[in-house]
N, C-alpha and C positions, 0 to 999 in steps of 0.2 A: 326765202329766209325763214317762214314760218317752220319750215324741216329743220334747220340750224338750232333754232330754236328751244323745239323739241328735243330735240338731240343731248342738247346742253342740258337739258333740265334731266334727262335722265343719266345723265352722267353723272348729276351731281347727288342725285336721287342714290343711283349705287353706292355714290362715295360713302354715305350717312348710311348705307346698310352696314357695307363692310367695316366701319369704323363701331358700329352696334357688336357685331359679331365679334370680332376681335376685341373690345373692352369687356365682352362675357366670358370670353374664353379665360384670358387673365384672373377674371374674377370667380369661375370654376377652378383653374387651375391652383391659386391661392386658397379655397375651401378644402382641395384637393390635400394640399398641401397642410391646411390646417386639422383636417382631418384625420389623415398620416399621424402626423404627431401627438393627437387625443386617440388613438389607439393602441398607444405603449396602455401596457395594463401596468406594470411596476418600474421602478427603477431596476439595475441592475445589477445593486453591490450585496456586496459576501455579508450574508447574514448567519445563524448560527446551522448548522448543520445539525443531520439525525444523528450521527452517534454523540454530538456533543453533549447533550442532555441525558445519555442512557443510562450512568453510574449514581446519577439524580435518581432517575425513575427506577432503578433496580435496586437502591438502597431503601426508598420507601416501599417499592414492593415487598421487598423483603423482610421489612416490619410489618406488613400487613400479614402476610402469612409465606413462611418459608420454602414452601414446594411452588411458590407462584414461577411460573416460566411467561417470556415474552413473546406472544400471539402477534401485533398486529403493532405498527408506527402510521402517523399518518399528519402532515403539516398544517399548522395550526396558523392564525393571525395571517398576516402579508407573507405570501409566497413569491421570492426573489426568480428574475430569469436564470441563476447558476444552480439552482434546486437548493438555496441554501432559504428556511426561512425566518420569520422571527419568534413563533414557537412552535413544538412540538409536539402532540398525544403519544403517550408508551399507554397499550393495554396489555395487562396480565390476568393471566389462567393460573385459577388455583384448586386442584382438583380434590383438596383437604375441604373448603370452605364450598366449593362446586358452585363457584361465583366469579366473574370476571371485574376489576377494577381497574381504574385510568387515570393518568396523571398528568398535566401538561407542565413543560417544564419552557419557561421563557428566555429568550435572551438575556436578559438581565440577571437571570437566577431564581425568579419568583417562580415557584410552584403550587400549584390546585389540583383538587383529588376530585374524578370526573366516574358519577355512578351510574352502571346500567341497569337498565328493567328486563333485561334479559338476558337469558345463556349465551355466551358467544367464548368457543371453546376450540377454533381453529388448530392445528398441530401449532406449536410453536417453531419458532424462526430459528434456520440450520445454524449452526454457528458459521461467523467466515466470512456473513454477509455485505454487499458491497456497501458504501454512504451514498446517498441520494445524489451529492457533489458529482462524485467520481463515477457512478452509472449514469447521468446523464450525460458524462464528455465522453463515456466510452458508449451510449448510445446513438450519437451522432454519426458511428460508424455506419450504421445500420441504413442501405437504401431506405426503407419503412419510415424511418424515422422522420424523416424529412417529409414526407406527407401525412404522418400524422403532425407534427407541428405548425402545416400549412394551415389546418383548423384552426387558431390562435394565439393566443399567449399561454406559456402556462401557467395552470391555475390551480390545481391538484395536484402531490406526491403521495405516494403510502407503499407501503411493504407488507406481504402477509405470505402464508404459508399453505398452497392449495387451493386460495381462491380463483385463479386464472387459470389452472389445467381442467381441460373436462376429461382428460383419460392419462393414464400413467401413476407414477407415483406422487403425492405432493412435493412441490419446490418452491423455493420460498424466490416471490419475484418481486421487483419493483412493478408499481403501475405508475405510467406519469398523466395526467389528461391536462387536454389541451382545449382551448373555446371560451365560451362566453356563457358557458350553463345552455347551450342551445343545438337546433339540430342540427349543426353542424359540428359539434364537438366531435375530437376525436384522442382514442387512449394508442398508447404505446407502453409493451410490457414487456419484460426482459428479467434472465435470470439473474437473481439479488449475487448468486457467487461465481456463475463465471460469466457473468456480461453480454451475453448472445441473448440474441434479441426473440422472443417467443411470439408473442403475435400485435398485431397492429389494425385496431378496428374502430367502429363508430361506438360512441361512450351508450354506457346505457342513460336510458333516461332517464330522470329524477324521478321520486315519487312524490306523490301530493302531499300538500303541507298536511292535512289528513292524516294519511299514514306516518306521521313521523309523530304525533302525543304518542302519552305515555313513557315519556322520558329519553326517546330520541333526539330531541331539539340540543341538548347537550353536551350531544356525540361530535366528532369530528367532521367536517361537513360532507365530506363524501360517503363515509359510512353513516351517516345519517339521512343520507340523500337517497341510500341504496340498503337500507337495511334488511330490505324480506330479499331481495337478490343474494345477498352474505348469508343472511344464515339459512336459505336454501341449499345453498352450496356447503354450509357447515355440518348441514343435517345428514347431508350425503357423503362428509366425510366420516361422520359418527363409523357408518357401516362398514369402512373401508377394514378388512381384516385384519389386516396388520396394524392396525390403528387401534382394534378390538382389545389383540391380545397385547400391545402395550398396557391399554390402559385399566385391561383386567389384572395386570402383575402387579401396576402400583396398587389400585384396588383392595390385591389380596393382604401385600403386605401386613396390617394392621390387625386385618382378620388369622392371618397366619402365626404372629403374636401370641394372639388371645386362645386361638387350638392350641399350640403347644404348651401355654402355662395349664389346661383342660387336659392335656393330655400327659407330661410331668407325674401327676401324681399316678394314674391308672398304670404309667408303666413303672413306677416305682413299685407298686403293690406287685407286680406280676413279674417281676423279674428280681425280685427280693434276695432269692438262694444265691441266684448267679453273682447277683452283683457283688452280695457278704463275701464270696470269694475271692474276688477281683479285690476288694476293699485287701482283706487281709494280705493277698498275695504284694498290693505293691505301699502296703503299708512303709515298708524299710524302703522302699525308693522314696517315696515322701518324707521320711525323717530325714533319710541324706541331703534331700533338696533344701529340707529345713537349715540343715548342717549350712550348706554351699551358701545359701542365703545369705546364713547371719554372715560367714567368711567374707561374703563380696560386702556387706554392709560393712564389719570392719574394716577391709580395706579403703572400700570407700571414702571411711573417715580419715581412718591416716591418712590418705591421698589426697584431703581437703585441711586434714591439720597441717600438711607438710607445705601446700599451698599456700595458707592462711601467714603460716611461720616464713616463710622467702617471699611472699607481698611487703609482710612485717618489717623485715629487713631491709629489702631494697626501698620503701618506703623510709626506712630509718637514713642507709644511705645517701637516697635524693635531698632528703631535709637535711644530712650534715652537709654534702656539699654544696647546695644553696646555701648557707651559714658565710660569715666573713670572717677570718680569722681572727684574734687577739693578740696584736704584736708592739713588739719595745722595739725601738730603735734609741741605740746613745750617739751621741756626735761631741767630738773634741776641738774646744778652743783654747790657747797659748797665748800666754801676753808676757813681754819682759822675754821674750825668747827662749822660755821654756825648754828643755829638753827633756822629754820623756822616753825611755825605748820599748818598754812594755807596759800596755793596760789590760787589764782582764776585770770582764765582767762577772760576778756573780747575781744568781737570783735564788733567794731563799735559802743560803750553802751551799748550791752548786754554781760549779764553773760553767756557763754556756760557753762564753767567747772566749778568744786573746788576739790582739794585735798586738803588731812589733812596728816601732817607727827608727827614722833612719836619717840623712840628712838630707835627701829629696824629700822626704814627707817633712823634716821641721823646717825647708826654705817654703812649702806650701802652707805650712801653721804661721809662720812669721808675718805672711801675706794676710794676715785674717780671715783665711778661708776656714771652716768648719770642717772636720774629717768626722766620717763614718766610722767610729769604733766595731758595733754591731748593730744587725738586724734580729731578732732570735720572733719564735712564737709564742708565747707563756700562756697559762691560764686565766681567766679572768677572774677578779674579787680580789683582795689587799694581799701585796707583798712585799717583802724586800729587796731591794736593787742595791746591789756593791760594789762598789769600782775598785780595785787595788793598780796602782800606779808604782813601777818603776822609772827610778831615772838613771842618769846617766853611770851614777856614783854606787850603783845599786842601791840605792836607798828604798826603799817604800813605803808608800802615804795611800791613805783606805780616803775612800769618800762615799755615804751613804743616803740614800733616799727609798722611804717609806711611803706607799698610798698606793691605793685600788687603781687596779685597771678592767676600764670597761670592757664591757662583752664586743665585739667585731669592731674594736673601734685601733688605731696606732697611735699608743702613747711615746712622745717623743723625750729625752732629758737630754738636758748636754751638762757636759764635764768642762768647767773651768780649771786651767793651770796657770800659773806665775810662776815665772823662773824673775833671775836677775835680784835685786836685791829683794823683794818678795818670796823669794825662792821659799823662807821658812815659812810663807801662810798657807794652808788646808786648803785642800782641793777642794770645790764644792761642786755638788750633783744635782741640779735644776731641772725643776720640771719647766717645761716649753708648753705643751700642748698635746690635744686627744683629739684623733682626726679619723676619718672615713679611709683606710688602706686602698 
């Protein structure tokens, strides 16, 4: 029994290991797990992109000095996983001023002007170039790419022109780096306009906080991190020939200026006789040209008076048809049974209207309906309105009404008649009302 014994105790001995073991694993696997997730380095929403700032920074460039061209982009603040981030540095080369200047333009829209203590004079960026956005989703293509991203999150963007080729001609590439600032990082570089991928290597290293006074600390963090590596590589673009005689042509310009206004006078002394010639020979072509001149000048103008006059018009036009006319309307009422067969209107002496009535139109007057004599247009300011009334017996009775009529407005009058034992009283001619036609 004392082996049983034993036995049991080690049994239960194991049990208390494995149940040790397995409550560690759990709680590795949870640090594990915690860990994972304290290694996101950023969130991962759309932030502001590199071209979206550029019309910012190319507009103060461009006050700073007009031949400034754009060297170098490189992302500023919190750097998003879709390459988009929340600000941006634009450096410009200005080869008037033989200074380079920086500007960071924010998500937001705030901008700050970023000064170097040094030459940095890269070719500028091809036109064409891709956005950071859009070369990183068409970098994914790239087998490379995926192992440089296994180094980390990323953590750097920037663009420049000839710093990533050691042979060839300059092209202007994206760089993206990826890590933790450590040696493990790793960069991926591709060309900024057609998206093929150039090469894919371990990052350089930082340099000492040391090396970075004198007005480095300011700079972008990667061009500040790697400043004598940039303008090493700048220096050796200085030499590049083609590089030379560009920047000997703008160069010259200025100086080429200043020779010819130096040189103006010495060939005017020295070609004096020739020239007296030439003067006199195309003298009469220059007075013609004078001629032709003034001709197109006058025409010109006619061509701007004739203009000026059919604006005139059709502007006179629009404004009288917007206008509302100025109209009379008379309307006829009978009472006692009236029979009138003809009325006619007058206004100021003349006839506008006449109506003739009949025994359909006096069973419609009997009913005390109102009848439309006329509608006419007249002008507006005071006149005279005259009705002349026949009746049956051809008799005729005048009835008269005096007063203004407004500007776009329908002045209404009606004509009263009486027939029947009335028949001898005077028509009368009543103003009603002035209304909006």
């Amino acid at each position: 029994m004392p082996s049983l014994n034993h036995h049991a105790r080690g049994s239960a001995a194991c049990a208390r290991l494995l149940l040790l073991v397995s409550a560690a694993l759990v709680v590795s696997s949870a640090d594990a797990r915690a860990a994972s997730v304290s290694l996101i380095p950023r969130p991962p929403g759309i932030g502001m992109r590199a071209r979206d700032g550029l019309d910012a920074a190319k507009a103060l460039a461009r006050g700073w000095a007009p031949d400034a061209s754009l060297v170098y982009i490189e992302s500023q603040d919190e750097l998003f996983e879709d390459a988009t981030a929340r600000a941006w540095t634009y450096l410009y080369w200005s080869p008037r001023e033989r200074s380079t200047r920086g500007w960071i333009v924010r998500q937001g829209g705030a901008t700050s002007a970023v000064e170097l203590a040094f030459p940095f004079d890269p070719p500028p960026l091809e036109d064409g170039w891709q956005d950071a956005m859009k070369a990183f989703r068409d970098a994914a293509k790239d087998p490379a790419f995926a192992s440089a991203r296994a180094g980390g999150g990323l953590r750097t963007a920037m663009i420049a022109n000839g710093l990533w080729t050691d042979s060839g001609p300059p092209r202007t590439a994206w760089l993206f780096g990826f890590g933790q600032r450590g040696p493990g990082d790793q960069e991926w570089i591709g060309d900024a306009l057609r998206g093929t991928a150039l090469a894919e290597r371990a990052a350089w290293p930082a340099e000492s906080v040391g090396n970075i006074a004198g007005g480095r600390a300011a700079l972008p963090p990667w061009l500040g991190a790697h400043a004598t590596v940039v303008l090493t590589r700048v220096a050796s673009l200085r030499d590049d020939p083609a590089r030379v005689l560009r920047d000997r042509e703008r160069w010259l310009l200025p100086h080429e200026a200043s020779a010819l206004t130096r040189l103006s006078a010495q060939d005017a002394g020295l070609d004096s006789v020739g020239r007296g010639a030439a003067n006199a020979a195309t003298a009469d072509v220059d007075a013609s040209l004078n001629a032709l001149n003034r001709w197109n000048s006058a025409a010109a103008y006619t061509d701007s008076l004739l203009a000026r006059s059919a604006q005139r018009i059709e502007s006179a036009r629009a404004d009288l048809a917007a206008e509302r006319p100025t109209e009379l309307a008379v309307y006829l009422a009978v009472a006692s049974r009236a029979r009138p067969e003809r009325v006619s209107l007058v206004v100021d002496g003349l006839e506008s209207a006449r109506a003739t009535y009949g025994d359909l139109e006096w069973r419609a007057l009997d009913s005390g309906a109102w009848a439309e004599v006329a509608r006419r247009t007249v002008r507006s300011g005071p006149r005279e309105v005259r009705v002349d009334i026949e009746d049956a017996d051809h008799r005729i009775k005048s009835a008269t009404w005096r007063g203004t009529f407004a500007a776009g407005k329908l002045t209404v009058l009606r004509l009263r008649l009486t027939g029947g034992e009335g028949a001898t009283a005077a028509p009368a001619l009543e103003y009603v009302l002035a209304t909006t036609p």
